[in-house]
N, C-alpha and C positions, 0 to 999 in steps of 0.2 A: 341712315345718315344722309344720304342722297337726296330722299324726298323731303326731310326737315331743311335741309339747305335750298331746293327748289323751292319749295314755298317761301320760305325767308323771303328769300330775295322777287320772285313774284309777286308777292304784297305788298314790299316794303320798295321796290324800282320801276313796277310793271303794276303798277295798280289792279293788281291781281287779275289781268288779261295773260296770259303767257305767247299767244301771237308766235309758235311756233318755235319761242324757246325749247332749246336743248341741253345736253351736257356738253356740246362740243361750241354753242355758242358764245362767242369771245363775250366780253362785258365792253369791254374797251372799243375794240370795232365796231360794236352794235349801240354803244351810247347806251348801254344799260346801268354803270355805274360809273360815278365819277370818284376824284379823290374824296370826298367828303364822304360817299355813298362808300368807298375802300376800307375807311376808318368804321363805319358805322358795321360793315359786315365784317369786319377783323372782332370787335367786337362781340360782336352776334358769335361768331365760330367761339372763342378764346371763353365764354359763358357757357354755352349751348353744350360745349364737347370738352368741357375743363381741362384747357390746352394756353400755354403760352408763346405766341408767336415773335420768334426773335424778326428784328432788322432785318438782319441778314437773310428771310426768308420770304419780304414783301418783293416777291417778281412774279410778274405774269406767268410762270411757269410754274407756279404753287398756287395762285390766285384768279387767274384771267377768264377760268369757266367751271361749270358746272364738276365737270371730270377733272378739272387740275385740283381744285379742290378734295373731292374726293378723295382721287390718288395721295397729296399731300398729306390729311389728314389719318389717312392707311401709315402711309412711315412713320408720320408723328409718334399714333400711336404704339407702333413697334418698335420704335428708340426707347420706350417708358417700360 
């Protein structure tokens, strides 16, 4: 799950350099993603991992790095 969302986003914000990307690397401090780039990877996951992401779960604490994602997507999938 991990590495399908690193590459994602490596390809798709990072023109597939990774430049020392991490899991702990924020998107937003590092200008790796913008609102636009938010929408395009809400997408990507919500496809990718047949999940629907409410409102109420777009914070940087589900979404802002490699790891919050992760972790988010662990509970998601143990609420189903």
């Amino acid at each position: 799950m991990k590495d399908k969302i690193k590459y994602f986003i490596v390809d798709n914000f990072l023109f597939g350099e990774d430049n020392g990307f991490n899991g702990e690397t924020s998107f937003l401090e590092e200008g790796i993603v913008d609102s636009m780039g938010i929408l395009e990877l809400i997408s990507f996951l919500e496809e990718t991992f047949d999940i629907e992401i409410n409102d109420d779960e777009l914070i940087p604490q589900n979404l802002d790095s490699l790891n919050n994602i992760t972790n988010f997507l662990r509970k998601k999938n143990a609420r189903v």
